[in-house]
C-alpha positions, 0 to 999 in steps of 0.5 A: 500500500506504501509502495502504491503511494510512494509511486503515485506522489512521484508520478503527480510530482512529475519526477520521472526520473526517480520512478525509473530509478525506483523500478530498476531497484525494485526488480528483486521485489515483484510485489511491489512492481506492478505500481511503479510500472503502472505509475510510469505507464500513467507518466509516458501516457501524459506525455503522448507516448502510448506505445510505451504506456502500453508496453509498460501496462503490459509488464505490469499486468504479467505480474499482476495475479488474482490474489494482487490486491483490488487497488492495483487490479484498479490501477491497471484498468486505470491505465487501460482505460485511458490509452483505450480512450485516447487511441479512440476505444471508447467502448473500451474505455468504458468497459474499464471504467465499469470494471473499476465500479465492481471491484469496489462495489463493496469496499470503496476507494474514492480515488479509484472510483473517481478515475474510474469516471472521469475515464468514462466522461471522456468515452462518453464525451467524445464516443457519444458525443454526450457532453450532458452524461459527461459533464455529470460523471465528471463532477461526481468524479471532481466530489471523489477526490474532495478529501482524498489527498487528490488535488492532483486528481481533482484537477485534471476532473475539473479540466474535463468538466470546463470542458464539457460545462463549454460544450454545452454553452456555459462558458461563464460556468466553464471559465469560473472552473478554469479559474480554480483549476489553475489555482488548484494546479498552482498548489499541487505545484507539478508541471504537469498539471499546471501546463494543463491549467494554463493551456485551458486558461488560454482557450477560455480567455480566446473564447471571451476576445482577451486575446493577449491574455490568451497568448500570455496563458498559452506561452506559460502552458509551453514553459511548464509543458516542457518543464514536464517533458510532455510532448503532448502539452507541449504540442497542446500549446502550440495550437492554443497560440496558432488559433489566436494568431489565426484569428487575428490574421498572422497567417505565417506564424499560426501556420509555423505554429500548426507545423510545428505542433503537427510535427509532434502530434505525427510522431505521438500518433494522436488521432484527436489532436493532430485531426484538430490540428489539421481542420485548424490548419485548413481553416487558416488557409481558407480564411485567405482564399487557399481553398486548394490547400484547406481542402488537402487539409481536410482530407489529411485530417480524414485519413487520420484514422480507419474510420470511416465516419467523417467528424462533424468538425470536417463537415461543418468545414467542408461546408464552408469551402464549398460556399465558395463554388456551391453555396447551394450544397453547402446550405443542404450539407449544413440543414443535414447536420441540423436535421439528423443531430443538432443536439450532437453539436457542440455550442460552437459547432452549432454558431458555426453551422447557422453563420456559414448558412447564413453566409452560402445564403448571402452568397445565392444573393437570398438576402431574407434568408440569410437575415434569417439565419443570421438571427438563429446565428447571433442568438445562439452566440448570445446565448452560449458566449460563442461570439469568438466564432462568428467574430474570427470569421467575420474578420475575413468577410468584408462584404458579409461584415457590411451587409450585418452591419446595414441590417442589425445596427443596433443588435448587441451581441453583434455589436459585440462581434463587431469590437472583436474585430475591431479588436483583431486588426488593431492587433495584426496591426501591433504585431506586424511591422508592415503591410501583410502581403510583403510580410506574406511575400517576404517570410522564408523558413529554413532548416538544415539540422538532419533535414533540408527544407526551405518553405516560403509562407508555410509552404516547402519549396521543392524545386531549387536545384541541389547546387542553387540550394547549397548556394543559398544556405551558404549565403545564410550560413555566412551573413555577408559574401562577396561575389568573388568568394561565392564564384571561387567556393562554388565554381572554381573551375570556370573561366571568369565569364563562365563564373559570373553567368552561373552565379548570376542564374543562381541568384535569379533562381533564389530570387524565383523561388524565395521573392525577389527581395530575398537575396539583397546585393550592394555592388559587392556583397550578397546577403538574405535581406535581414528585414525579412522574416527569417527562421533558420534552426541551425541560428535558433540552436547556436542561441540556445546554445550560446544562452546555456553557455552562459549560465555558470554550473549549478545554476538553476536556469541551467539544466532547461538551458541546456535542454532547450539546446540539445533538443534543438540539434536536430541532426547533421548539418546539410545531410545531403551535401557533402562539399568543403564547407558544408563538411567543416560546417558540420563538424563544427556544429556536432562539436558544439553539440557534443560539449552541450551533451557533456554539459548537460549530462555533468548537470544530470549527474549532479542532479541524480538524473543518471537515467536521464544523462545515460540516454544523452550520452549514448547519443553522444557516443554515436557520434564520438566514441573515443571522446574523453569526457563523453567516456567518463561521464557515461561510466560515472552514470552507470555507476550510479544505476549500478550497472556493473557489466555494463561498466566492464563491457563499456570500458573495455570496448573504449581502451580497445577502441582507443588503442586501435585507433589512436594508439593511446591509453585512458587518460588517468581521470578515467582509469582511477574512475573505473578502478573505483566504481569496479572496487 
């Protein structure tokens, strides 16, 4: 029972580490196994990893016997039934949260019952799309944990429950919860949980039209999700930002923002959120007249899944682009979603249906009965707090915007839809520095650690020439450059006047692809115009690294530092060239990564995060296994796991290594370290 608590206080404390290290020693104890197991299923869970929760519950369940006890039987169908919900089993889901009410049906454990429930308000909530049954189940769930030592519990349940109270339209009830959630999250004081108050503070305050105060949450949500390691949160946060800065019109930073966001979803293999991520994602293109990208959007977030039922999120938006073409089967698809389940339909979802009948009507120039709908439109806004909804798209819509205003000057809730937008544009205006399209024109992306790509407005270019694009991220690699020291790298061999012709097309073709403001030129230097809006990974990770440098040992700002550093090396340095530069560019790169890994893991260690540093170290090992420190360091974190063989095994490979190689002994730091740790 101790065992089972001490798990669950480091689980909800987030010190994962500790549970690791935890479940290593335990392994002569099998009894007491099955909760650490469970506890780090739950930990790999929050962080997006199923795969790994699963494998975990897995083991946990081989030493789980019928004579276990009833609160680890519990536990395990606890995590069953939340990586049944979130691989979309809701059935499953709830058939584990039913298990758990029969193994207490005579003795009670509240804890359990009420994880058992908030289990099934999210089955029942998104399988049923019955956000009433949920929004009960979730509030019994949040009266469970009142009492237990569950703050950690009871918040996540009042998470749900704002979201459900939303669902239905009771935004002001769902924003009061969000409050205390966030103050409930503030006392458990974990990461993790704050993450999660912070992210759902950043959709209520989105929601109300506090739009900075919307970034401002969701910016916190990404510090603690990172703090948490929790990829899922952290892509979580992403998204609450891009749809604030979709709303506002900053069409390229929501699309970076969506990429980036997607780019972790694809790698969690979160059906919800990147099937989210992707109607979001067309909406933006929509809103700016991409039909033909919002449409591969849409179909992206069909396939997401074997499902064959199509979500009402993607109907409702593919509504809205065939409003453009066909208004007429707009206005049919749309009735049909109101006939066969209007009930079904979130408040928000409900607005959005009756605004696009209205605009499809606008659009068949059948003004009666677009004022028609448009009045079902506003009163359900007025009614559930949905004014967000109409405003967002309203703030693209200059021709619809007019036609409101002529007809219902004086209607409050669309007075108030009418200061959101307002509002709106005063703040693209605040963010950006110039007038959208040359912004639009003129922002370019590029990456280059372990991946090339170039994307223009969100989009990758995909037909600059192997040496054109060699030629470019010279020119960004290197700031300013001459003529003559482009010809001699690129094309040393050429008569002169051969020179000058191909570096002229080079520059026409950068120019054809990026705008023709990307490359600048001063009669001698070449450079990418440092007005633009540019984004290279290989600059945000000398930042980071230059920033954790910087930061004395034992600082503690240092180990996040160094974290957000090393993350940021996304692998070699233009994988595909290998000319004279690229290959000393890259070595330099890797060098500066391997002194940020052997930082990092002198942190880790003196820190007693073995586990954490061993991992780091193994990386770094790849790329340089003969390195001293890198060598040191991983005996000492083995040393600290006790992992004798492993020690033997390690150090015996590395003086072979290093003898056969070099020619070289261990430095004495090292030997008198072996020595020490095999004594």
């Amino acid at each position: 029972k101790l065992a089972e608590r001490q798990a669950e206080e480091m689980f909800e404390q987030g010190r994962v580490q500790t549970l690791e290290r935890w479940a290593e020693a335990l392994r002569q104890g099998p009894a007491t196994i099955p909760n650490v197991l469970l506890s780090l299923s739950m930990s790999r869970f929050n962080r997006g990893d199923l795969d790994e929760a699963e494998a975990l519950l897995a083991s946990a369940n081989e030493l789980i016997t019928p004579k276990s006890s009833k609160d680890i039987k519990a536990s395990a169908e606890i995590v069953k039934g939340y990586i049944s919900y979130r691989r979309g089993n809701y059935d499953d889901a709830i058939r584990s949260a039913d298990r758990i009410g029969r193994i207490y049906a005579k003795r009670k454990n509240r804890r359990k019952i009420g994880m058992g429930l908030r289990i099934k308000a999210l089955a029942v909530f998104n399988g049923h799309t019955d956000p009433a049954t949920a929004e009960k189940l979730a509030a019994e769930a949040v009266d469970c944990f009142v009492g237990q030592e569950a703050d950690y519990q009871r918040a996540g349940a009042m998470v749900d429950l704002s979201m459900y109270q939303e669902a239905q339209g009771n935004l002001q009830q769902a924003n009061v919860t969000r409050a205390q959630v966030l103050e409930l999250a503030r006392q458990v004081g974990a990461p993790l949980p704050i993450a999660v108050a912070y992210g759902n503070r950043a959709r209520g305050a989105h929601q109300i039209g506090d739009f900075e105060s919307a970034l401002r949450y969701s910016r916190e949500a990404l510090k603690y999700s990172r703090l948490s390691a929790s990829p899922l949160r952290e892509a979580i946060a992403l998204l609450r930002q891009a749809d604030v800065f979709s709303d506002i019109g900053l069409t390229l930073q929501a699309a970076e923002l969506y990429r980036e966001a997607l780019d972790i979803l694809l790698e969690l293999d979160d059906v919800q959120w990147i099937r989210y991520g992707c109607v979001q994602a067309s909406v933006l293109h929509r809103r700016r007249g991409g039909a033909g990208v919002a449409h591969e959007w849409l179909k992206r977030a069909i396939v997401v899944d074997d499902s064959k039922k199509v979500p009402i999120s993607v109907r409702i938006q593919k509504s809205a682009l065939e409003m453009q073409a066909a208004p007429a089967q707009a206005i049919k698809n749309l009735r049909t979603l109101i006939r066969k389940g209007a009930q079904n339909l979130e408040a928000e979802e409900l607005t959005l249906v009756y605004y696009f009948l209205a605009r499809a009507a606008f659009g068949l120039k059948n003004e009666g009965r677009s004022i028609q709908t448009f009045v079902e439109a506003l009163t359900l806004a007025g009614k559930f707090g949905t004014e967000q909804v109409i405003a967002a798209e309203l703030r693209f819509d200059e021709d619809f915007v007019e036609f409101t205003l002529d007809h219902f000057k004086s209607d409050p809730t669309l007075m108030l839809i009418k200061n959101r937008v307002e509002t709106l544009t005063a703040l693209e205006r605040k963010y950006e520095s110039g007038p959208e399209e040359e912004a639009i024109e003129l922002s370019l992306a590029f990456e280059a650690l372990g991946v090339l790509r170039v994307l223009v407005n969100g989009a990758e270019v995909e037909d600059i020439k192997p040496l054109t694009t060699e030629i470019l991220y010279y020119l960004l690699d290197h700031g300013r450059v001459s003529r003559d020291q482009l010809m001699e790298t690129f094309w040393p061999e050429y008569s002169p006047g051969r020179r000058v012709s191909s570096l002229h097309t080079a520059i026409y073709s950068i120019r054809h692809e990026l705008g023709k403001e990307s490359i600048q030129f001063d009669g001698t230097l070449y450079r990418v115009d440092p007005e633009l809006s540019v984004q290279y990974d290989v600059a945000r990770f000398e930042q980071a690294a230059a920033v954790a440098d910087g930061l004395p040992p034992g600082d503690p700002r240092s180990m996040f530092a160094l974290t957000e550093a090393v993350n940021l090396y996304g692998g070699q340095f233009l994988p595909e060239f290998d000319s004279e530069w690229v290959d000393e560019r890259r070595r330099a790169l890797e060098l500066r990564y391997l002194d940020l890994l052997a930082s990092y893991s002198e942190e880790a260690l003196v820190r007693g995060q073995a586990s954490e540093a061993v991992s780091w170290l193994r990386e770094a090992l790849s790329l340089d296994p003969l390195r001293d420190d890198t060598n040191r360091y991983y005996l000492e974190a083995l040393g600290s796991l006790g992992r004798r063989s492993e020690i033997v095994a390690h150090y015996q490979e590395y003086v072979r290594a290093l003898a056969e190689e070099l020619g070289l002994d261990p430095p004495e730091d090292v030997r008198e370290l072996y020595d020490r740790l095999i004594s």
